[in-house]
C-alpha positions in Angstrom: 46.6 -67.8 78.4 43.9 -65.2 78.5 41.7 -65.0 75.3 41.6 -61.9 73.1 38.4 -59.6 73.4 35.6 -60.2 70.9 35.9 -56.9 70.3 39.6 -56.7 69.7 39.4 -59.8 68.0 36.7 -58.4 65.4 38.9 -54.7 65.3 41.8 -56.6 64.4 39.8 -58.8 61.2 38.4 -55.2 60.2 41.9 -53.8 60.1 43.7 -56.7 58.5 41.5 -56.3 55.8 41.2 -52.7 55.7 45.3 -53.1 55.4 45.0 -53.0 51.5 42.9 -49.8 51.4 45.8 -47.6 53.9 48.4 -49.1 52.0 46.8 -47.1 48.6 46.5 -44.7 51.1 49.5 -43.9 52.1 51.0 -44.4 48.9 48.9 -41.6 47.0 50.1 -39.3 50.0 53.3 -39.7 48.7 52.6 -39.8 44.8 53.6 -36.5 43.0 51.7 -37.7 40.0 48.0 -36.9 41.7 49.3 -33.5 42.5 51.5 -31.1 44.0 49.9 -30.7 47.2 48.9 -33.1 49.7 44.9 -32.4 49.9 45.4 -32.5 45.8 47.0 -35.8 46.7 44.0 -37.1 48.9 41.1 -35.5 46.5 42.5 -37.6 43.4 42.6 -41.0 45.8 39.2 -40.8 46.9 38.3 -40.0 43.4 39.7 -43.0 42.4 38.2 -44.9 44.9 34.8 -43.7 44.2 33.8 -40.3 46.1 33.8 -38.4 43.4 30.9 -36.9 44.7 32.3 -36.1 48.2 35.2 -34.4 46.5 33.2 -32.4 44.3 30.5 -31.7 47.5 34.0 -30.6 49.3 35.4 -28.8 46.9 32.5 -26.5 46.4 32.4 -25.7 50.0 35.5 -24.9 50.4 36.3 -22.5 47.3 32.7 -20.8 48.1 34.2 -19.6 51.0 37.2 -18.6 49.5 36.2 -16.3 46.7 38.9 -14.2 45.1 39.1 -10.4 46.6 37.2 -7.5 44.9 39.4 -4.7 43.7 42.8 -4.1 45.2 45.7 -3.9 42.2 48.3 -6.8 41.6 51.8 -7.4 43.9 54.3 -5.3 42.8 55.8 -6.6 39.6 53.1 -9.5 38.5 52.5 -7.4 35.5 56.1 -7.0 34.2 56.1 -3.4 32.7 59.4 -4.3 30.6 60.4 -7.0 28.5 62.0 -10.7 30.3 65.6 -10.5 30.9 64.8 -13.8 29.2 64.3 -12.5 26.0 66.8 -9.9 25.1 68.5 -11.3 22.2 65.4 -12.7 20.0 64.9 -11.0 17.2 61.5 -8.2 16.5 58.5 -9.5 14.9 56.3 -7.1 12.5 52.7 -6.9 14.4 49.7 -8.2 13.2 48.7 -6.3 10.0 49.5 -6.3 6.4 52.8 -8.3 5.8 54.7 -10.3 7.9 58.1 -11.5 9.3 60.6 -12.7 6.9 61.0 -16.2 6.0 63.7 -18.4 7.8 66.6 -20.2 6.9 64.6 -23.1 6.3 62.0 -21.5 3.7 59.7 -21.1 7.0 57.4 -17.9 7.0 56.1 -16.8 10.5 52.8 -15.4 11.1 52.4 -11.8 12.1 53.3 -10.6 16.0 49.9 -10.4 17.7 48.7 -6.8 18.9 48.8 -5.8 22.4 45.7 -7.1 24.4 43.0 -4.6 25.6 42.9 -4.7 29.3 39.8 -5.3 30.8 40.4 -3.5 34.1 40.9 0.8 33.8 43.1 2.5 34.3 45.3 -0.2 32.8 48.8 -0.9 34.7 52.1 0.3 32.8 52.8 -2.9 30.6 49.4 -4.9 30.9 48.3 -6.8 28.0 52.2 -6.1 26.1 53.1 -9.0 24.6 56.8 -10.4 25.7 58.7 -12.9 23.5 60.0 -16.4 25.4 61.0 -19.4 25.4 63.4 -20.6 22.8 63.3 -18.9 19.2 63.1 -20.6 16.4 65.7 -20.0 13.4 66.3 -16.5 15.6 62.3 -15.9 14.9 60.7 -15.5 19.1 57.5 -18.4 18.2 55.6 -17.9 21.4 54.7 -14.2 23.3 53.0 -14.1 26.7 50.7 -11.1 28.1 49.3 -10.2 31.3 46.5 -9.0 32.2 43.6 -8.4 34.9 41.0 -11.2 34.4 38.0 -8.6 34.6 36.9 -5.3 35.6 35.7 -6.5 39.6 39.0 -8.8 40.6 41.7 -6.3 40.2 44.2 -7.8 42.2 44.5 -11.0 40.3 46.6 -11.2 37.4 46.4 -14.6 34.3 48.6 -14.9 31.6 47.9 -15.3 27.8 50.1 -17.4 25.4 50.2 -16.9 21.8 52.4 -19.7 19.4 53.0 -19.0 16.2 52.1 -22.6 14.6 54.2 -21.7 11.7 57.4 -22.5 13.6 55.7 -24.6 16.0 54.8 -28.6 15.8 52.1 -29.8 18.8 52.2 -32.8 20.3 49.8 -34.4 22.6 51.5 -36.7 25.5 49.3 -39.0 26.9 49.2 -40.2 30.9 49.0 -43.5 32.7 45.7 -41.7 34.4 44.7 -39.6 31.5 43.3 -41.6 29.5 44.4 -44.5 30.7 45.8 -47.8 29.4 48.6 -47.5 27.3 51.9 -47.3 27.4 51.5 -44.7 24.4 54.5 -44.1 22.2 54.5 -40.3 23.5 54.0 -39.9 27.2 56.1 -38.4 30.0 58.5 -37.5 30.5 60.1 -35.7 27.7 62.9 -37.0 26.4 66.5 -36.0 25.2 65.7 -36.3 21.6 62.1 -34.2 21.7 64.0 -31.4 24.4 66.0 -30.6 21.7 63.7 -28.6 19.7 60.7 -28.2 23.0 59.6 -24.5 23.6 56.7 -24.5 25.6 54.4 -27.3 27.1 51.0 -26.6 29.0 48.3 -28.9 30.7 45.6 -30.7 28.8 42.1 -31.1 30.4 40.3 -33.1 32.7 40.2 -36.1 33.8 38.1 -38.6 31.4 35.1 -39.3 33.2 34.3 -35.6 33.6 35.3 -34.7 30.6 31.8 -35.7 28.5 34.0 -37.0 25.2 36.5 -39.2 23.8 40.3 -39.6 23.3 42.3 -40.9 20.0 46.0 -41.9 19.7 48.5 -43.9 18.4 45.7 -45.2 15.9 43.3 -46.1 18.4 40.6 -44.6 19.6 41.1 -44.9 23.6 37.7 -43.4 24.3 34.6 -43.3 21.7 34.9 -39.7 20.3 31.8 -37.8 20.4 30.3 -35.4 17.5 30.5 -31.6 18.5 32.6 -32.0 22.0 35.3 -29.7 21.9 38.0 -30.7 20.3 42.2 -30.7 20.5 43.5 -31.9 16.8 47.2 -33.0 16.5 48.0 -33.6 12.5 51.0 -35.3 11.3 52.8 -32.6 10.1 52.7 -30.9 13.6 49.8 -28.3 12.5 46.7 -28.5 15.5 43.5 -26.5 15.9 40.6 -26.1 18.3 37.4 -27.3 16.9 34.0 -29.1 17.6 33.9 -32.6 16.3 32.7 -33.1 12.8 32.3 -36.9 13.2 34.0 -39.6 12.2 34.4 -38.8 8.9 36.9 -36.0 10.2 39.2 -38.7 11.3 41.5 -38.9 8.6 44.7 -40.8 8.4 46.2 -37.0 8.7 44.8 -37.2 12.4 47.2 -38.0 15.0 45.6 -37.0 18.3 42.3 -36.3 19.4 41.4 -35.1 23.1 38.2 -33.7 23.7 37.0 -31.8 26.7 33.1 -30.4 27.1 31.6 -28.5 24.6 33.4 -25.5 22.7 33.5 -22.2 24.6 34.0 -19.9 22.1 32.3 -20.2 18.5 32.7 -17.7 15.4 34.9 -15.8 17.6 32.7 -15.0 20.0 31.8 -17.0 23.5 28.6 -19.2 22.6 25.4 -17.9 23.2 23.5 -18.4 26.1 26.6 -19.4 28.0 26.0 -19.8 31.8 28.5 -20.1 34.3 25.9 -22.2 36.2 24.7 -25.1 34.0 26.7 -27.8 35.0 24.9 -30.0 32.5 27.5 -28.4 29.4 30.3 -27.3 31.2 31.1 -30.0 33.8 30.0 -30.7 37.7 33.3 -30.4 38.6 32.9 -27.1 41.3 30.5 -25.7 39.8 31.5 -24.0 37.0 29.9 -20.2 38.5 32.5 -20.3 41.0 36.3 -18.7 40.7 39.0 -21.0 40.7 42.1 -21.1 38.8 41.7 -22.4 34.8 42.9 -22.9 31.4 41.8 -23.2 27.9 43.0 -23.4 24.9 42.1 -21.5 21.2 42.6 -21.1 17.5 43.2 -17.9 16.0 41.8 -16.9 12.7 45.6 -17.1 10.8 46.0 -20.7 12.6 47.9 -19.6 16.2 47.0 -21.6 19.1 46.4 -19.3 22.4 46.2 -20.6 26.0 44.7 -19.0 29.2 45.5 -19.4 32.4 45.1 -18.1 35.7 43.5 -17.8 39.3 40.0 -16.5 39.6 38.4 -17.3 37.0 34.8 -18.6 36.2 33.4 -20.2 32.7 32.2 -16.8 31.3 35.9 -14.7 32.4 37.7 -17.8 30.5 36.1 -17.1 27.5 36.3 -13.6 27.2 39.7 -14.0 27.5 40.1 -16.2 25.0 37.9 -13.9 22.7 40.1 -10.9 23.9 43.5 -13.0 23.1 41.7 -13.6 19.4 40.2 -17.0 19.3 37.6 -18.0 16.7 37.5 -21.4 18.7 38.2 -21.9 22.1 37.4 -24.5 24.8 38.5 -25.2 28.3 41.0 -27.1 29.7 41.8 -28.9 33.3 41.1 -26.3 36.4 42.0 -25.7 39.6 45.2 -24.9 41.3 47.4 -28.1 41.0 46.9 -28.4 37.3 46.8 -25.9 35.7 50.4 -24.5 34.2 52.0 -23.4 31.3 56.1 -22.9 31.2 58.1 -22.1 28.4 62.1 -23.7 27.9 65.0 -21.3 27.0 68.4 -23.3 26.7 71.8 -21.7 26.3 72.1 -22.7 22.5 69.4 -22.6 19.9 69.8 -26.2 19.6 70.0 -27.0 23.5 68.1 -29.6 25.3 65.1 -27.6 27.2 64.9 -28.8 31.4 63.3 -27.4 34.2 66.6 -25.6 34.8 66.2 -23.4 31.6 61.7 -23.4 32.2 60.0 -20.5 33.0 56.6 -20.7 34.4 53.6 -18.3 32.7 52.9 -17.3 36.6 55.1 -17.5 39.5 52.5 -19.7 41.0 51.6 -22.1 38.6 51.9 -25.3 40.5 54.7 -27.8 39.7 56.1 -25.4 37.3 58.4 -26.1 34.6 59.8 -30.0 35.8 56.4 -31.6 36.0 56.8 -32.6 32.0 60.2 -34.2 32.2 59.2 -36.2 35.6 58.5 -40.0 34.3 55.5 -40.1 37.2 53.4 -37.1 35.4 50.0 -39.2 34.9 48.4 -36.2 33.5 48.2 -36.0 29.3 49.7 -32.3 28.5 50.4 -30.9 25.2 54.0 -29.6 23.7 54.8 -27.5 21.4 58.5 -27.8 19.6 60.2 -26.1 17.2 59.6 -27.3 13.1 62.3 -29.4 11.6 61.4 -28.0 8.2 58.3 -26.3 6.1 55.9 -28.8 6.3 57.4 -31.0 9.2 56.5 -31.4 13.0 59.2 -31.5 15.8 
């Protein structure tokens, strides 16, 4: 018999034991959970596998290269000029002002419409910045409106959407991941089921990943991840209310606390973006890209009467995200997760006010917000997102 190569023979020993590593490969290729796309896919495996570096390295390359356009206007139709098909039947809200809408069935008062949004681009396009009711209402109250608008004054031909929820009607509900923030199981994480779809309106992305995000995660009565004083902060309380907020301490975490997921530092303070906030320092806002760059994000704020607002959108740096938050009325704000496959917000309209919400009845904020409205209801989402349901009474959550 004629022996093997050296060579071979050692190729072979390298591969058998390489075997392991394409197997986790090849797997993550094929695991919707670390994204919607394929180089998504790859990025998060090599993440995982420690080049985080490399993907960041990569990742700033690639989206320097591929800055959004300068000027231009938005595809016909991004900014609808008219009100969603969708939302036909709800019922008007007063705007924000002196008095407010009627109180529901249930003894429930609603907070005051917001007022239209200011573009920040001029001329403004016919229906930018109107507020549209969707999603389901809530005791025939509309709880969540959507505007949208031109990011800034220089990429005209982008469009992001704002989200306003009236926390009033709405309950909040942080659902934790098997890779955000790890551990578990946790008594809510995805997908949604039949019993919470029965009251779900609208359910958005948390933010990122735990070793970027520079604090702390608390649930189920445990603190998963040491919380850290003045991170930005999501707060779930057990009757459904939630806010934006920097960390007190741990005094602030009362048996009233539910959730806690923090994510950098807080964006916007006093209603107003922080000062001295630079699009380049890395050292506050995250590594991740680069933060001066233009990429798609999120982020989430509190309103002075108590509504929670989201951002999101493509083209967007740390300084754009926050004005936008300002301009949608946030006295708090902070950022969420960023970049293309995770960022999305969708809202659930059912047939019947008490209906079970599914992707087949989800609208996404913006056409192409990746994974759109199934991602929440898949049982391998690994991401932590946030809900927001419909009040089973006054002082209830969902």
């Amino acid at each position: 018999m004629v022996g093997r190569h050296p060579v071979a023979t050692v190729a072979l020993v390298v591969l058998a034991g390489l075997t392991p590593v394409w197997v986790s490969f090849a797997s993550a290729l094929g695991d919707p959970g670390l994204g919607s796309s394929l180089p998504a896919r790859i990025a998060e495996w090599v993440r995982e596998h420690g080049g985080a570096s490399i993907v960041v390295t990569a990742e700033r390359i690639w989206y320097s290269h591929h800055q959004p356009p300068v000027g231009g206007r938005p595809a016909a139709g991004a900014i609808p000029a008219a009100p969603r098909a969708t939302t036909a039947t709800q019922a008007p809200r007063s705007p924000a002002g002196p008095g407010s809408s009627p109180a529901t069935p249930r003894g429930i008062v609603p907070l005051p419409a917001p007022a239209n949004l200011v573009p920040f681009a001029s001329p403004a396009i016919p229906g930018e910045g109107v507020w549209h009711a969707m999603g389901r209402p809530v005791d025939g109250h509309p709880a969540v409106f959507e505007a949208f608008l031109r990011p800034d004054a220089i990429h005209t031909s982008l469009v992001v959407g704002v989200a306003w929820m009236d926390t009033k009607l709405l309950a909040a509900r942080l659902y934790s991941g098997s890779s955000i923030p790890g551990g578990g199981p946790y008594p809510y994480t995805a997908p949604v089921l039949p019993k919470a779809a029965k009251t779900l309106v609208a359910a958005f992305n948390a933010g990122f990943l735990m070793g970027n995000a520079n604090g702390g995660y608390y649930t189920d009565h445990k603190i998963v991840l040491p919380l850290r004083t003045g991170a930005a902060s999501f707060v779930e309380l057990r009757n459904g209310d939630a806010t934006v907020e920097a960390w007190p301490g741990p005094q602030a975490l009362t048996p009233d606390v539910v959730s806690v997921r923090q994510n950098l530092d807080l964006l916007v303070s006093g209603g107003k973006p922080v000062p001295n906030l630079n699009a380049n320092d890395t050292t506050v806002w995250g590594a991740t890209l680069g933060n001066q760059i233009y990429v798609w994000r999120s982020g989430l704020g509190v309103t002075r009467d108590g509504a929670l607002v989201y951002v999101g959108g493509p083209g967007l740096n740390i300084t754009s995200l926050a004005a936008l938050l300002v301009r949608a009325g946030a006295v708090r704000g902070m950022e969420l997760d960023i970049n293309t496959d995770w960022v999305n917000y969708s809202t659930y309209r059912p047939s019947s006010s008490t209906g079970l919400a599914a992707p087949s009845n989800g609208t996404p904020m913006l056409p192409a917000m990746s994974g759109g409205p199934a991602r929440y209801f898949a049982s391998w989402w690994t991401r932590d997102f946030i809900t927001m349901s419909a009040r089973t009474g006054p002082n209830g959550g969902g």
